[in-house]
VOBA-1610 file (N, C-alpha, C; in pm, whole numbers, padded with zeros to 5 digits, always signed):
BEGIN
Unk+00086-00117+00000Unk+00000+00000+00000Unk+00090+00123+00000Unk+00086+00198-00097Unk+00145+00328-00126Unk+00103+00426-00052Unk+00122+00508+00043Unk+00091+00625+00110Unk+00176+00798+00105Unk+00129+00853+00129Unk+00189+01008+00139Unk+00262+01030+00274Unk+00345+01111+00268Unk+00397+01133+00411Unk+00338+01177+00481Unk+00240+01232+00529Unk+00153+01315+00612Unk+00097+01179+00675Unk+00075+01155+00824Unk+00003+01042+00898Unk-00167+01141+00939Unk-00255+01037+00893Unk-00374+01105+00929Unk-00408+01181+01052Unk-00513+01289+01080Unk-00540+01289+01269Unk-00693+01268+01239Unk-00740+01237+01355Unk-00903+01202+01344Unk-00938+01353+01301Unk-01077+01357+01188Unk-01096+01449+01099Unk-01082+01474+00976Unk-00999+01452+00932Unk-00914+01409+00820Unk-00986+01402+00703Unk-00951+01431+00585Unk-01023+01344+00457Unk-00925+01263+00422Unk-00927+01159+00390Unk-00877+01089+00306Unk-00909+01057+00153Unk-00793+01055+00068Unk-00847+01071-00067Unk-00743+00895-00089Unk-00850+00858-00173Unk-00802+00744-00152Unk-00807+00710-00349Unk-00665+00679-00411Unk-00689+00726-00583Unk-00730+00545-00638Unk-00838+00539-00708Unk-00860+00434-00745Unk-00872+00453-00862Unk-00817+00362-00945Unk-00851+00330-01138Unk-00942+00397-01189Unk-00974+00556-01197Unk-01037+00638-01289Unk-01122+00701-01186Unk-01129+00724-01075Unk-01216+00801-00956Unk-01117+00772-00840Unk-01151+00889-00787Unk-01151+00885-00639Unk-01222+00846-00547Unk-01183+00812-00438Unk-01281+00701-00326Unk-01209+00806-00205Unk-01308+00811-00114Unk-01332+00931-00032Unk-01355+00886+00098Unk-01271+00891+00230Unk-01336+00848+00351Unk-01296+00977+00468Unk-01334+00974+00577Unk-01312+01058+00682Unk-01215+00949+00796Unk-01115+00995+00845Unk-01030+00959+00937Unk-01081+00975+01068Unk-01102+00847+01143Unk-01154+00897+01321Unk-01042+00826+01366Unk-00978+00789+01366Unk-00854+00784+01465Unk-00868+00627+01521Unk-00725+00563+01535Unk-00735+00454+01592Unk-00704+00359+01430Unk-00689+00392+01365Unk-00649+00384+01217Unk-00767+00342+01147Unk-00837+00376+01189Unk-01049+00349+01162Unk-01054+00479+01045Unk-01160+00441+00936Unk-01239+00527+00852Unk-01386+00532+00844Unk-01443+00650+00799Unk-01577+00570+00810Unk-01620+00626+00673Unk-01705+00629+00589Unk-01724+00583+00440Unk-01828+00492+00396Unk-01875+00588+00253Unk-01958+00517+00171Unk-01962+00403+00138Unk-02047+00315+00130Unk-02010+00180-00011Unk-02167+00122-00052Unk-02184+00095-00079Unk-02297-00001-00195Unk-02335-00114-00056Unk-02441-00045-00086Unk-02516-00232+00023Unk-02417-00354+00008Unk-02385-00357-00159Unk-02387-00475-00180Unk-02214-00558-00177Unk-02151-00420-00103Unk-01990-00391-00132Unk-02016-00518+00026Unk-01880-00629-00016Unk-01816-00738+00034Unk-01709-00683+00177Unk-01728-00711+00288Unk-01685-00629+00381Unk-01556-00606+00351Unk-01470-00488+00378Unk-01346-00434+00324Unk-01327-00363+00193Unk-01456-00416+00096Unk-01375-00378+00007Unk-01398-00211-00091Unk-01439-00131+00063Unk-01426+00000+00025Unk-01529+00011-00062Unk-01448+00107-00137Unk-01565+00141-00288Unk-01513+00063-00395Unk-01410-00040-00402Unk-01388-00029-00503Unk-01411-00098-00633Unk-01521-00135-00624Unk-01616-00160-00752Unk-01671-00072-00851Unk-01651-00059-00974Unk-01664+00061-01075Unk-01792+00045-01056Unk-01883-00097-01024Unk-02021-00104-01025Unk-02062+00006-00905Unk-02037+00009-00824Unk-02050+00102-00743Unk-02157+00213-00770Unk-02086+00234-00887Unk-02137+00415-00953Unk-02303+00394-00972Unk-02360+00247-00960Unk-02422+00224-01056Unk-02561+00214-00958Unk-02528+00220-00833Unk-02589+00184-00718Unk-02657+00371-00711Unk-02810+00324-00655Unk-02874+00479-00574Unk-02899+00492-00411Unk-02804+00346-00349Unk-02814+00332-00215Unk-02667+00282-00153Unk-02610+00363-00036Unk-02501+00324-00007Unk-02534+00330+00176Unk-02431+00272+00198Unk-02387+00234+00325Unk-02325+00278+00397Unk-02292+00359+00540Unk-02252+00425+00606Unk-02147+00314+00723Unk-01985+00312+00635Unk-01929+00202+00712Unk-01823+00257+00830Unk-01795+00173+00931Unk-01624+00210+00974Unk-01545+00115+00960Unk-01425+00104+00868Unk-01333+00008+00856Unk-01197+00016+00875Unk-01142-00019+00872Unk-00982-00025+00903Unk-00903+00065+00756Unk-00865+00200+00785Unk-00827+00249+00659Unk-00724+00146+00596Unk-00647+00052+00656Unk-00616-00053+00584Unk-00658-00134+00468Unk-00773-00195+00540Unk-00844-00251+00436Unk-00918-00159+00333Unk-00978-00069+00366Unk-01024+00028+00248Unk-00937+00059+00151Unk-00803+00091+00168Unk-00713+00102+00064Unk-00689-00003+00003Unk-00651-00102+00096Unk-00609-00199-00032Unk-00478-00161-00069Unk-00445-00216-00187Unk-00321-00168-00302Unk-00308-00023-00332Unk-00413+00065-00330Unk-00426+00153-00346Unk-00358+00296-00285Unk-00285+00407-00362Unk-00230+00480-00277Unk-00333+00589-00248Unk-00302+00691-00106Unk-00416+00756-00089Unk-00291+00874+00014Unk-00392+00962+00048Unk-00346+01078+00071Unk-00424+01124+00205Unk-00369+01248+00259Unk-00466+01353+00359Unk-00464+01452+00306Unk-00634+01478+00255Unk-00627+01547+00161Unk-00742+01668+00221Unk-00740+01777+00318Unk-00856+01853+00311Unk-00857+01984+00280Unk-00860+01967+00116Unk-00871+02070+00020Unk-00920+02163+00018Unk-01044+02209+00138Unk-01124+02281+00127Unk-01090+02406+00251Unk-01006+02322+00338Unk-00954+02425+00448Unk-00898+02541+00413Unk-00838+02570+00324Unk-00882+02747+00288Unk-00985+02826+00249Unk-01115+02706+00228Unk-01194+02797+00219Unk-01294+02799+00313Unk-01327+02676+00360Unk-01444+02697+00450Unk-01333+02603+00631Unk-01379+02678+00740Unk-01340+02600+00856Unk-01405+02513+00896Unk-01300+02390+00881Unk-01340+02252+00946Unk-01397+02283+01068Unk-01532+02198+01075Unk-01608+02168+01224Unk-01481+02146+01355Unk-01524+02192+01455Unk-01447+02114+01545Unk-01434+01968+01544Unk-01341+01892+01562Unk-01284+01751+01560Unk-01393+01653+01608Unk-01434+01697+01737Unk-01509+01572+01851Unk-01688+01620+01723Unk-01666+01710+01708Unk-01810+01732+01612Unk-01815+01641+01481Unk-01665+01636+01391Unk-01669+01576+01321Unk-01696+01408+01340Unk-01597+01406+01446Unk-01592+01221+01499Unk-01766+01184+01501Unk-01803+01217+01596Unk-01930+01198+01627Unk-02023+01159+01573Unk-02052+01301+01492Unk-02163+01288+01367Unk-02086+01214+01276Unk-02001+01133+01208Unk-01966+01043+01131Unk-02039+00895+01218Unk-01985+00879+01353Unk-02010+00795+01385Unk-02168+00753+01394Unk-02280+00901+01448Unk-02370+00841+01468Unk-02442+00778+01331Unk-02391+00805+01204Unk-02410+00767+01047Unk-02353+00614+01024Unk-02262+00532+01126Unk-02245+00400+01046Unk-02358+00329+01076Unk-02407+00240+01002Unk-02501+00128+00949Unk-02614+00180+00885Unk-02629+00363+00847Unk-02724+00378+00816Unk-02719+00371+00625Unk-02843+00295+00581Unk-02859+00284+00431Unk-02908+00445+00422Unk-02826+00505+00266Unk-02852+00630+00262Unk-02865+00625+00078Unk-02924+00740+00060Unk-02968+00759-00073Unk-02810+00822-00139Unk-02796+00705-00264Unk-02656+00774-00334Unk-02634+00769-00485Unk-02613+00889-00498Unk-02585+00913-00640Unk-02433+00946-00692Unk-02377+00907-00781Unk-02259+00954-00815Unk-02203+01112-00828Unk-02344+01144-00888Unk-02306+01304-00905Unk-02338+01416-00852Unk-02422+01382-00707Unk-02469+01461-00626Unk-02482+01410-00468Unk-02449+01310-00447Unk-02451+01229-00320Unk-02359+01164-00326Unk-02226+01151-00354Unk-02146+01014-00368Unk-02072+01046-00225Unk-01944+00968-00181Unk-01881+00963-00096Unk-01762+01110-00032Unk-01760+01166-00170Unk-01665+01343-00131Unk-01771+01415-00059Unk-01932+01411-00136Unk-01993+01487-00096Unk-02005+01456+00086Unk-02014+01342+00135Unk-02007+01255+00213Unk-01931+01309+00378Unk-01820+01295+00326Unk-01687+01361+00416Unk-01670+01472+00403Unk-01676+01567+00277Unk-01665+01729+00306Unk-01779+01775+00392Unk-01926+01726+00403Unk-02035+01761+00469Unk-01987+01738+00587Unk-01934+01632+00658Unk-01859+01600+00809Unk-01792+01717+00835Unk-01688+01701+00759Unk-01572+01833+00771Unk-01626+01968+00797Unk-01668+01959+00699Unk-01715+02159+00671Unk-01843+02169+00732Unk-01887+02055+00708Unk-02097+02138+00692Unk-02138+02176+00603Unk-02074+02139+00467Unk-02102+02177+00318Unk-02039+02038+00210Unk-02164+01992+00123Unk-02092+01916+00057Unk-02072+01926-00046Unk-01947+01880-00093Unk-01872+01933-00254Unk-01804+01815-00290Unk-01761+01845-00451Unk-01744+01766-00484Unk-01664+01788-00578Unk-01515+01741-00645Unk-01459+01808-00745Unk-01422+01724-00843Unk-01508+01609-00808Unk-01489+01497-00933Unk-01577+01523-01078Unk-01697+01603-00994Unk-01799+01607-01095Unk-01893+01721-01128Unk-01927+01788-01236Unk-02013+01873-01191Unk-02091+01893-01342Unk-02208+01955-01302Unk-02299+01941-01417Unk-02237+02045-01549Unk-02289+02026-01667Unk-02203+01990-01821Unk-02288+02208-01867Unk-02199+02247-01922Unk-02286+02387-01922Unk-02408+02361-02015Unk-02449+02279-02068Unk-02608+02221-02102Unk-02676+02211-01986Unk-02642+02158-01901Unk-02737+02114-01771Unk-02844+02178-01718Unk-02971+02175-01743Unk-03141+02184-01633Unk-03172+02143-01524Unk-03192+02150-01402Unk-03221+02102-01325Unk-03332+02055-01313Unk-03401+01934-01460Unk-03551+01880-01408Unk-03504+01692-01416Unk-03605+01670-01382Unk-03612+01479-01400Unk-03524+01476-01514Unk-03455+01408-01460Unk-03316+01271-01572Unk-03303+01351-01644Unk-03297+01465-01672Unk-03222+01604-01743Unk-03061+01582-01708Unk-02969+01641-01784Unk-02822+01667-01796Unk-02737+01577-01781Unk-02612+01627-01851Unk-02514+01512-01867Unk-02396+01594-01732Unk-02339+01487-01707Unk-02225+01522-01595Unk-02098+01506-01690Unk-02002+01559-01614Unk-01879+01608-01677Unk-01753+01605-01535Unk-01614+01546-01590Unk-01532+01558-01500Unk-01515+01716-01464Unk-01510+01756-01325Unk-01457+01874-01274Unk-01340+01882-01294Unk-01284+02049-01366Unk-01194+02063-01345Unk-01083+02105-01195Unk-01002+02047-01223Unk-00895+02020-01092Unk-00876+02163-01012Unk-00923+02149-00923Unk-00880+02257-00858Unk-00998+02376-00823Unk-01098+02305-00873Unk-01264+02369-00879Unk-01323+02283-00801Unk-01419+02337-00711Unk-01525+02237-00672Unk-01634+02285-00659Unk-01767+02202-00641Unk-01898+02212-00652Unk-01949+02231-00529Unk-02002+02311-00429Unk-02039+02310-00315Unk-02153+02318-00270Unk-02266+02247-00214Unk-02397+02310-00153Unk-02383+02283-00018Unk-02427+02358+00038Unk-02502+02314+00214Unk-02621+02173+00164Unk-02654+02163+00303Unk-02744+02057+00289Unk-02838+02134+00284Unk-02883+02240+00307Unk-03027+02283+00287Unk-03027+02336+00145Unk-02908+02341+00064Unk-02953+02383-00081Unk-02956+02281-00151Unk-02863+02168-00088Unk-02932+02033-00171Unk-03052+02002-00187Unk-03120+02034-00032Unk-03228+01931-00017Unk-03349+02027-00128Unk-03294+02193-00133Unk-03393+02266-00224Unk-03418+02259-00348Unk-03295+02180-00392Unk-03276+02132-00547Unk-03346+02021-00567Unk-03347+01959-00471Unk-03442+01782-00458Unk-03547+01806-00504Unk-03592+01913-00407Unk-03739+01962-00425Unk-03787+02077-00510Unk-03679+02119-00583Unk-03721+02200-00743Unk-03723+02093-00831Unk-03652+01995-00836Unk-03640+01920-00940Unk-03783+01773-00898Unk-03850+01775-00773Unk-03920+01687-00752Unk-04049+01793-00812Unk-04049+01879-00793Unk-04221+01982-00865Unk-04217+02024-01033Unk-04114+02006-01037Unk-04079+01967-01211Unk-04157+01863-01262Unk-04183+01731-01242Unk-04215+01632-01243Unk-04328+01601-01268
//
């Protein structure tokens, strides 16, 4: 397992680089992660099924950042700390924790696992893998997604998510 020099502290993002995406967990300490995966993901094995993407329900796990990586190299990565301030620590731990075993609604391009851990972190979730294509509408199964460019990210609070849910649910 390939790693960065930086050793995690509970809080943490971890960016974890897998074969054409990134896989995304939060660090609580004790060498524990806690993180997305697919109901149907085989214990350990993270996200890393391309099927994954393919899933609209994921899983709220804590695993051994060991096993989540795998072969895989990964990083401490919280990109966003110049712009928005990380929650206090015991806030972050917490509310991650009271989220494992819960089945949660997931989408690749608006719910996936960044959005996931930056919401822990910050209280805002973003995402810089993906973001909608300058065609994009916000109604039913409207728009194509598009890789984000590097160094850009997509940000809502949860209350502007949940307002988009519900512009795009009265569309309908």
């Amino acid at each position: 397992m390939a790693q960065f020099s930086v050793e995690p502290e509970p809080g943490d993002l971890i960016e974890i680089f897998r074969v054409g995406y990134e896989h995304w967990a939060i660090y609580v300490g004790g060498g524990n992660v806690i993180h997305l995966v697919p109901p149907s993901e085989y214990p350990g094995a993270g996200s890393s099924s391309i099927f994954s993407v393919l899933s609209s329900r994921a899983v709220v796990k804590q695993e051994r950042l060991q096993d989540v990586v795998g072969g895989c190299r990964y990083r401490v990565n919280n990109y966003l700390d110049h712009q928005y301030r990380p929650r206090p620590v015991d806030e972050i731990i917490s509310s991650a924790k009271e989220e494992i075993g819960e089945e949660v609604e997931y989408s690749v391009v608006s719910k996936n696992c960044e959005h996931f851990v930056t919401c822990l972190r910050y209280g805002k979730a973003c995402c810089r893998q993906v973001r909608p294509s300058p065609s994009w509408r916000p109604t039913w199964g409207g728009g194509q997604w598009a890789v984000q460019p590097e160094g850009r990210s997509l940000c809502m609070t949860q209350t502007q998510a949940l307002g988009e849910l519900l512009a795009v649910s009265q569309d309908v």
